[in-house]
C-alpha positions in Angstrom: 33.0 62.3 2.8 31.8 64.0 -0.2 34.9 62.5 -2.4 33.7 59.5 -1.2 30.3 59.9 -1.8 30.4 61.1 -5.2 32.9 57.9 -6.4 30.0 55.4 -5.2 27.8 57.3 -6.7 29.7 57.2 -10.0 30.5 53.7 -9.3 27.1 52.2 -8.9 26.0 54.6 -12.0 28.1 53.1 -14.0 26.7 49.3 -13.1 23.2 50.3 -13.8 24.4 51.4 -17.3 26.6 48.1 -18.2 23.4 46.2 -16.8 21.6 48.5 -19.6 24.1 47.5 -21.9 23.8 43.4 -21.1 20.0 43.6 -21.4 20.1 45.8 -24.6 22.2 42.9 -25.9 19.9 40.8 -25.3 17.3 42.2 -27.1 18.0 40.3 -30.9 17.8 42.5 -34.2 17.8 40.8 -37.4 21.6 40.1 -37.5 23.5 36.9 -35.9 25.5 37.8 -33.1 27.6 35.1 -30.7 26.5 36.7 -27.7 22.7 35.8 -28.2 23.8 32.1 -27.2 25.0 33.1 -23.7 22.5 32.3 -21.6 21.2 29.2 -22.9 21.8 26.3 -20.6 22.3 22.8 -22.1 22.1 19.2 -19.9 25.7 18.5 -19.7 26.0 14.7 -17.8 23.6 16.0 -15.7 24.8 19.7 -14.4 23.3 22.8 -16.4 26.1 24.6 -18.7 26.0 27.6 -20.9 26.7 26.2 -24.1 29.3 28.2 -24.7 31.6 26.0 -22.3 30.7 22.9 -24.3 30.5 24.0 -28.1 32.4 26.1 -30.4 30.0 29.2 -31.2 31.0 30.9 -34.7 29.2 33.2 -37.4 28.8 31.6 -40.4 27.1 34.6 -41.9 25.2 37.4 -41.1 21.9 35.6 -40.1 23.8 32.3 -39.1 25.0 31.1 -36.2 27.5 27.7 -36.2 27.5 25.6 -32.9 29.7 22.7 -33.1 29.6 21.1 -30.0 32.7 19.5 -29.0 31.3 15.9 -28.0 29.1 14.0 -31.0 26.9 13.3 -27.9 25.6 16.4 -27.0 24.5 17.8 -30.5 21.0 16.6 -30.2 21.2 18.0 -26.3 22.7 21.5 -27.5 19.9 21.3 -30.3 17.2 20.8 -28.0 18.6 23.3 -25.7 18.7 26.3 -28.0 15.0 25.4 -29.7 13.3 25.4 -26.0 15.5 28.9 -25.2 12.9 31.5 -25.0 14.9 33.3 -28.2 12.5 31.7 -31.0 15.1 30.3 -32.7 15.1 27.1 -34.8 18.3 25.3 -35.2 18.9 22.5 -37.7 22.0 20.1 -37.6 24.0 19.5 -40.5 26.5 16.9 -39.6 28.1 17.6 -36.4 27.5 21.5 -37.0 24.5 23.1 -36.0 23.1 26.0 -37.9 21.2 28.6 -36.3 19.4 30.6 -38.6 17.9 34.0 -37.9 14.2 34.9 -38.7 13.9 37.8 -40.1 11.7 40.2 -38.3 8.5 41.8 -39.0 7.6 45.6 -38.9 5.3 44.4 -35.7 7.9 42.6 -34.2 10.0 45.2 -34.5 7.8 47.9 -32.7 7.3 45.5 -29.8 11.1 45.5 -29.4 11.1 49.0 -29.3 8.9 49.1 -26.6 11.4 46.4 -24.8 14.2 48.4 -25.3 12.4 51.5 -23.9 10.8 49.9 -20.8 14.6 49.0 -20.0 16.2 52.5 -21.0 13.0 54.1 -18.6 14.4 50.9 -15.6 17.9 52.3 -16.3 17.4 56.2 -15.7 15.0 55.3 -12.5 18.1 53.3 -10.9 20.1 56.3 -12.1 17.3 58.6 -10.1 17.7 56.4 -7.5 21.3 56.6 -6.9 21.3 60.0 -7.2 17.9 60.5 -4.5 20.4 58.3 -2.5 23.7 60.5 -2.7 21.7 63.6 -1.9 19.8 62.1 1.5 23.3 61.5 2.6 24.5 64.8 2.2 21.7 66.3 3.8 22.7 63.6 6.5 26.0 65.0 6.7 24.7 68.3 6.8 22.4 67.4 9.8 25.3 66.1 11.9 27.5 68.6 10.8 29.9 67.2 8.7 30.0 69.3 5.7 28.9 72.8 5.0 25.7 74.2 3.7 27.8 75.5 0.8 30.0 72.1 0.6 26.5 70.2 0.3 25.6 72.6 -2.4 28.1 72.2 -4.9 28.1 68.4 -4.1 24.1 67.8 -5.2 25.3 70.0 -8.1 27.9 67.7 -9.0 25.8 64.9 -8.2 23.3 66.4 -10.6 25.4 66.5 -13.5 27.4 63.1 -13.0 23.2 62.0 -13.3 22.6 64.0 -16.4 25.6 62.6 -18.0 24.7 58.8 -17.4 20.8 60.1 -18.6 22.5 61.0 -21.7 24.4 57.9 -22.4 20.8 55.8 -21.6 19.1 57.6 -24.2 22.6 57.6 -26.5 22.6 54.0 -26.3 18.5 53.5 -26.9 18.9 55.4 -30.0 21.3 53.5 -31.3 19.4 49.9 -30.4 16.2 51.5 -32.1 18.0 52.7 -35.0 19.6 49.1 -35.4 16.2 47.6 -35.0 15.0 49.2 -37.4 17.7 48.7 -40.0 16.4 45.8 -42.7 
């Protein structure tokens, strides 16, 4: 049982901190990354698609993004698409290339990201909390129906405890960095 328990535990740890990771990437710095495109949707003959599966999505430099969409007919859509996105961007067509430039942020902009990026690291370690609460109710379970012993139960919530500071760690490992590259210029 405790094996078990402790694997799950780990398991569903490890999800709440690559769920961190996906929202943290969501959170744009100054640069141009591909990724920030992923969750647009653009009207493709009717069906919503992330534009990824219908344009080529490329750095052109550090604050650019290139979107060439594969059909002439969808540029305006993509266009449209990407402008109403809730990312602020503004994208201009050149051609059958759309550039995506990146605004540069302010100092105030910057602080409310920080805040963002908190709030999510703060959402991150109470799911860890969670998880852990969780593991420890059903040792206590087992304990109750005699399953495990008192000292068995022990050692587990120990364990427990330190698989949880470890994943703490790594939340505010990986908040540090995201400030720190928030507030690079």
């Amino acid at each position: 049982m405790i094996p078990e328990l402790k694997k799950t535990t780990e398991y569903k740890m490890q999800k709440s901190l690559e769920a961190l990771r996906a929202d943290l990437g969501k959170v744009r710095t100054g640069r141009a990354h591909t990724g920030l495109l992923d969750h647009v949707q653009v009207d493709y003959y009717g069906s919503p698609m992330p534009v990824n599966q219908v344009a080529n999505i490329t750095l052109l430099d550090a604050r650019t993004i290139g979107v060439q969409p594969w059909e002439k007919a969808m540029v305006g859509k993509v266009e449209k698409a990407i402008r109403d996105s809730d990312l602020g961007l503004n994208p201009a067509t050149q051609g059958d290339v759309i550039r995506v430039p990146m605004p540069a942020l302010t100092e105030e902009r910057r602080r409310d990201l920080i805040k963002v990026v908190r709030h999510e690291g703060e959402e991150a370690k109470i799911a860890l909390r969670n998880l852990r609460r969780d593991a420890n109710a059903q040792l206590k379970e087992g304990l109750k129906k005699k399953e495990i012993s008192e000292d068995d139960e022990r050692r587990a919530e120990d364990e427990i405890q330190k698989l949880t500071d470890r994943y703490v760690t790594e939340v505010d490992r990986l908040l540090a960095e995201k400030e720190k590259d928030l507030m690079a210029v």
